[in-house]
C-alpha positions in Angstrom: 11.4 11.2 28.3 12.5 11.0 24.7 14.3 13.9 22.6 11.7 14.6 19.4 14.2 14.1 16.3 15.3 17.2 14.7 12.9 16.4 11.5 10.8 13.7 10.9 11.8 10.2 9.6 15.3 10.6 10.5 15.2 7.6 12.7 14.1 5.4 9.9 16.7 6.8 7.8 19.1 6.0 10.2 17.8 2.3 10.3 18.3 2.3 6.3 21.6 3.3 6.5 22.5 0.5 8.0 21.6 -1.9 5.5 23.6 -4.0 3.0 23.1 -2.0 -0.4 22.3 1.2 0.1 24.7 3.6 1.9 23.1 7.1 2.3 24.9 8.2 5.1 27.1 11.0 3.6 23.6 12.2 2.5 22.1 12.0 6.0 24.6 14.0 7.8 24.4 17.0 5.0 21.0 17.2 6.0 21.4 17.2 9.9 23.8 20.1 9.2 21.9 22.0 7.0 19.2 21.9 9.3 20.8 22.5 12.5 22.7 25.4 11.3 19.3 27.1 9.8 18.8 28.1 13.3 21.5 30.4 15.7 20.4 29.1 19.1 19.5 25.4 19.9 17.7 23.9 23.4 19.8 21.6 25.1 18.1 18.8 24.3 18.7 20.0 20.3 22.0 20.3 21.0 22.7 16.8 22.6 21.0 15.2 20.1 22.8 16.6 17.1 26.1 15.7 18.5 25.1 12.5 19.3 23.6 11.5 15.9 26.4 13.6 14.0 29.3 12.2 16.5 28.2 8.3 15.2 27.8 9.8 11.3 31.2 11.4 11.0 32.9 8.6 11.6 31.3 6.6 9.0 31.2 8.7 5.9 33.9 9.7 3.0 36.5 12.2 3.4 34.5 14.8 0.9 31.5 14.8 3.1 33.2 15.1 6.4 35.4 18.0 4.6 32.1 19.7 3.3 30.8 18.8 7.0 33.7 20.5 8.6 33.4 23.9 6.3 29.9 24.4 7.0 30.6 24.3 11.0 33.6 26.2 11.2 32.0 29.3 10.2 29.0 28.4 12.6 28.8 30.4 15.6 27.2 27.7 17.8 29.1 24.7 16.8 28.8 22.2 20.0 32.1 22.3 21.8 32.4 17.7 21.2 31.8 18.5 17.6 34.5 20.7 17.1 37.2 18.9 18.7 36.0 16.0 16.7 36.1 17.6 13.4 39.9 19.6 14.5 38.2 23.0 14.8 40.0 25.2 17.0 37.4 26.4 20.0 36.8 30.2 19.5 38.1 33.0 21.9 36.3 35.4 24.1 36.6 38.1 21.3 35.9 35.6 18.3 32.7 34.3 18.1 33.4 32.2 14.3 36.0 28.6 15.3 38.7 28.5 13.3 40.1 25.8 11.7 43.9 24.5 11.8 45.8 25.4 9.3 46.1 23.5 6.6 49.2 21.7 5.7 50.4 21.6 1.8 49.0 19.4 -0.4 50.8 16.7 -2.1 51.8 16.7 -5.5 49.3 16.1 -7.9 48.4 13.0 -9.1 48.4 12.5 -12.8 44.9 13.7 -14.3 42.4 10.9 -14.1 39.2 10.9 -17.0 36.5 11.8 -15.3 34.0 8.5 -15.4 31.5 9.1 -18.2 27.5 9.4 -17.4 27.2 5.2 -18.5 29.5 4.6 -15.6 28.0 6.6 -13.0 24.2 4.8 -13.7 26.6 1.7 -13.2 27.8 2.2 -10.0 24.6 4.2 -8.7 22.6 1.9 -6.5 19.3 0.9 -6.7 16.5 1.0 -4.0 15.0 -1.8 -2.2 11.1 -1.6 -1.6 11.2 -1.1 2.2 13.6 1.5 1.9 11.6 3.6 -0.8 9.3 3.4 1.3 11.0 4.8 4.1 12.3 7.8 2.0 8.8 8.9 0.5 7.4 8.5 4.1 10.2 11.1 5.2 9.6 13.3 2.5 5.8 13.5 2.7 6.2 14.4 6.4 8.6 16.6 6.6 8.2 20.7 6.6 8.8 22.9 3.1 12.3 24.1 4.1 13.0 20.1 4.9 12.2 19.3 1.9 14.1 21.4 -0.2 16.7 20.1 1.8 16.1 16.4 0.5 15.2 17.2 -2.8 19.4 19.1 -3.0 20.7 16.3 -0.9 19.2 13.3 -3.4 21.0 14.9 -6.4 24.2 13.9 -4.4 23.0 10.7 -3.1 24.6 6.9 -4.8 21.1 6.4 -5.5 19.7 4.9 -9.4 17.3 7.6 -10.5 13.9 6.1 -12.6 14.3 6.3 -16.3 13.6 9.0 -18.4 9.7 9.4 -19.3 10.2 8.8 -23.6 9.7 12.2 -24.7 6.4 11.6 -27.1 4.8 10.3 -24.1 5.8 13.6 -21.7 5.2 15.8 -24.1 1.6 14.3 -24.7 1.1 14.4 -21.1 2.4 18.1 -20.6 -0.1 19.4 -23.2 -3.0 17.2 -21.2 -1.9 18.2 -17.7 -2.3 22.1 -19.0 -5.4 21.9 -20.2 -6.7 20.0 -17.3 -5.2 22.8 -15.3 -6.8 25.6 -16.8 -9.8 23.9 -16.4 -9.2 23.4 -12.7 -9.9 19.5 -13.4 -8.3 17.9 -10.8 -9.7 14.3 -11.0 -8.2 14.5 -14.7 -4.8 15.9 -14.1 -4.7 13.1 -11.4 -5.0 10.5 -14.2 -2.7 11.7 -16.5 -0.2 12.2 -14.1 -0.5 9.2 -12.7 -0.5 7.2 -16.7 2.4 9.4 -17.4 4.7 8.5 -14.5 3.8 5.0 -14.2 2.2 5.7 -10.2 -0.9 3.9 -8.7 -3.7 6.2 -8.0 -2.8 6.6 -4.4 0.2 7.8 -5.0 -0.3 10.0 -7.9 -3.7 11.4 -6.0 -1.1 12.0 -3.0 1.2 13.7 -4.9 -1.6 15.9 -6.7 -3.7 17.1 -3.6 -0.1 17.5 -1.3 -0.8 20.6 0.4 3.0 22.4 0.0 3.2 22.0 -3.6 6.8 20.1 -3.4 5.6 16.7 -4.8 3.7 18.3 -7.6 7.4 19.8 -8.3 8.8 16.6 -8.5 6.2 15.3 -10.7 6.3 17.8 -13.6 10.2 18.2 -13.3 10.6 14.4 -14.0 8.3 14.9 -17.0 10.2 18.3 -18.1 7.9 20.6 -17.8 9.2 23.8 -18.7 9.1 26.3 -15.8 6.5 28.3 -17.5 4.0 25.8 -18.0 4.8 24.7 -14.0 3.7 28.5 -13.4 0.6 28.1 -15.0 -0.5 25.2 -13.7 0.1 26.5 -10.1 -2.1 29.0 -11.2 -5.2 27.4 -12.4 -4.7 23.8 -11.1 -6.3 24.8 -7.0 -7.6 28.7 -7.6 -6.9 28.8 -3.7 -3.6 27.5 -3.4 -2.9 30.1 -6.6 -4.1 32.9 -5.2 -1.5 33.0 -3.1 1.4 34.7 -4.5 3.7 33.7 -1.9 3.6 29.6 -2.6 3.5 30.4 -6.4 7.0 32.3 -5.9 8.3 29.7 -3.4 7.4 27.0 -5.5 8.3 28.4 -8.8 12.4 29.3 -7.3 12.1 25.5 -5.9 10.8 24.3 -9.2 13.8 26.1 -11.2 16.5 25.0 -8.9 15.7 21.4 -9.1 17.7 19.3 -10.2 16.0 16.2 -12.7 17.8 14.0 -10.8 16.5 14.4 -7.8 13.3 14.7 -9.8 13.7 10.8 -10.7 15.0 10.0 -7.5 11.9 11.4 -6.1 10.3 8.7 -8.6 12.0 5.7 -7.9 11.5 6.2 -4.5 7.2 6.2 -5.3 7.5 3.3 -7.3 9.3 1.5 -4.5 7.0 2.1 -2.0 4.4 0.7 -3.7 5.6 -2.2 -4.2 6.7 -2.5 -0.4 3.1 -1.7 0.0 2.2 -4.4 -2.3 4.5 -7.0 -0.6 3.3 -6.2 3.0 -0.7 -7.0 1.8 -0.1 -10.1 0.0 2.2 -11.9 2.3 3.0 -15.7 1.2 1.5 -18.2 3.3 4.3 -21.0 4.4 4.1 -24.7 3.9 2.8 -25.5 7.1 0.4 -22.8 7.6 -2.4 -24.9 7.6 -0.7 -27.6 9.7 -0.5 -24.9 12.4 -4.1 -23.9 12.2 -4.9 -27.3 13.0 -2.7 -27.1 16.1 -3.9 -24.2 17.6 -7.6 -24.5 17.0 -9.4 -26.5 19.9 -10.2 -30.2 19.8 -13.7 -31.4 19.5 -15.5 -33.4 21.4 -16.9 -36.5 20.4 -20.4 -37.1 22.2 -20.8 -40.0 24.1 -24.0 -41.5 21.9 -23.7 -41.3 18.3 -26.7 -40.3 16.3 -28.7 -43.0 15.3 -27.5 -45.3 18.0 -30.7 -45.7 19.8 -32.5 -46.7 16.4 -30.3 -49.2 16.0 -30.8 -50.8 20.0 -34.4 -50.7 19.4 -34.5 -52.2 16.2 -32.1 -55.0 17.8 -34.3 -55.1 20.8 -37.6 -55.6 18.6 -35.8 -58.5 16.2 -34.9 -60.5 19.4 -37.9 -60.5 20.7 -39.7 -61.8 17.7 
């Protein structure tokens, strides 16, 4: 019997962070943690999984994450006994429920003061997306839960990852004024479009993103345009009068929408333009050399019949010219 994974698409993740080019491993196990110290108590079957997934991570990530890693737990009731001893946290006692870490020992001297690398340099050494694995991270985020996806959305900001380009600011603020109107008009089929011109996204995607029941895509969207937080408001408003009649989503989307980050925004973005093209790729597959070479192999021989047509024509008409 298999464990169900904490949240969905984490196996696939795992799988991509594995691969030569992208290393988002530091990224994956802030989000395991986040989401396994959400809850107080775990199952067993919880709890041997996130030691088992975490114990593999820990060892393969940066010094900053595993630090960042090691606060969050310490302070964590429930940490899992493996976990602490792997990270050095002292086991608590009978009358302290919170671990405690070892002390710390003095810090070197400081090092001279290093310039911190200018915003050209970080877009240099960002890395970029393949197809498959943008594929892989949209897939995640569409199926995962709100509170997951909040999670992702703060954990991409920190991610190696080459956001999409800027939208040129004409062309968003174009679409921002269209994308209102459209809402107050509760014209969905036209805010689609627009969205969809305006970002650069197929009409799958952008129709996907639009019609998303949580509202966290639609987030993305407008935030990698700039839409103020205002005009967000209002469209969440007018856009689906059932989804803004509840003033529950409005709120929880309109806190998400101001703590987001535009760099998760465009993440968000590369990541749909990625996947289409891995969708692309996947429905036009090349045909090989000797494709048709290998048809020819495999399909059945055919029979030659044992009189050819026309032969008995030919006999008779023999026949008849010997005779005369």
């Amino acid at each position: 019997m298999t464990i169900p994974p904490l949240f969905p698409g984490f196996d696939g993740l795992m799988t991509l962070s594995r691969r030569e080019g992208v290393d988002i491993r530091p990224t994956l196990l802030r989000v395991l943690t986040d989401l396994y110290v959400q809850t107080v108590a775990h199952t067993g079957d919880e709890e041997l999984q996130f030691v088992e997934l975490t114990s593999r991570l820990i060892d393969q990530v940066d010094d900053a994450t595993r630090a960042v890693v090691r606060a969050r737990l310490s302070v964590y009731p429930n940490t899992p006994v493996p976990i602490m001893n792997k990270l050095g946290l002292q086991p608590p006692s009978p009358d302290q429920r919170v671990p405690l870490a070892r002390g710390i020992p003095e810090p070197p001297p400081a090092p001279p003061a290093v310039r911190p690398p200018t915003e050209a340099q970080l877009r240099m050494t960002a890395l970029s997306m393949q197809p498959q694995d943008a594929a892989e991270i949209s897939g995640m985020f569409f199926a995962a839960a709100a509170s997951e996806r909040a999670l992702i959305l703060h954990n991409l900001g920190e991610a190696p990852l080459k956001p999409a380009a800027r939208i040129p600011a004409p062309r968003a603020v174009r679409a921002i004024e269209t994308l209102e109107m459209a809402a107050f008009a509760a014209d969905i089929e036209n805010f689609t479009l627009e969205l969809g011109e305006a970002l650069i996204l197929p009409a799958r995607i952008a129709a996907q993103v639009v019609n998303d029941p949580g509202g966290e895509p639609l987030a993305c969207a407008t935030k990698a345009l700039g839409m103020p937080s205002a005009v967000f408001q209002r469209v969440l408003l007018f856009l689906n009068p059932e989804f803004g009649t509840s003033v529950n989503n409005v709120y929880r989307l309109s806190r998400l929408y101001d703590r987001l980050s535009e760099r998760s925004a465009l993440i968000m973005l590369a990541a749909w333009r990625g996947a289409t093209v891995a969708v692309t790729r996947a429905k036009y597959k090349p045909a090989l050399y000797d494709d048709e070479r290998q048809r020819a192999r495999i399909a059945p021989a055919q029979t030659r019949p044992a009189v050819q047509p026309g032969a008995d024509i030919v006999a008779r008409n023999n026949a008849s010219g010997s005779g005369s």
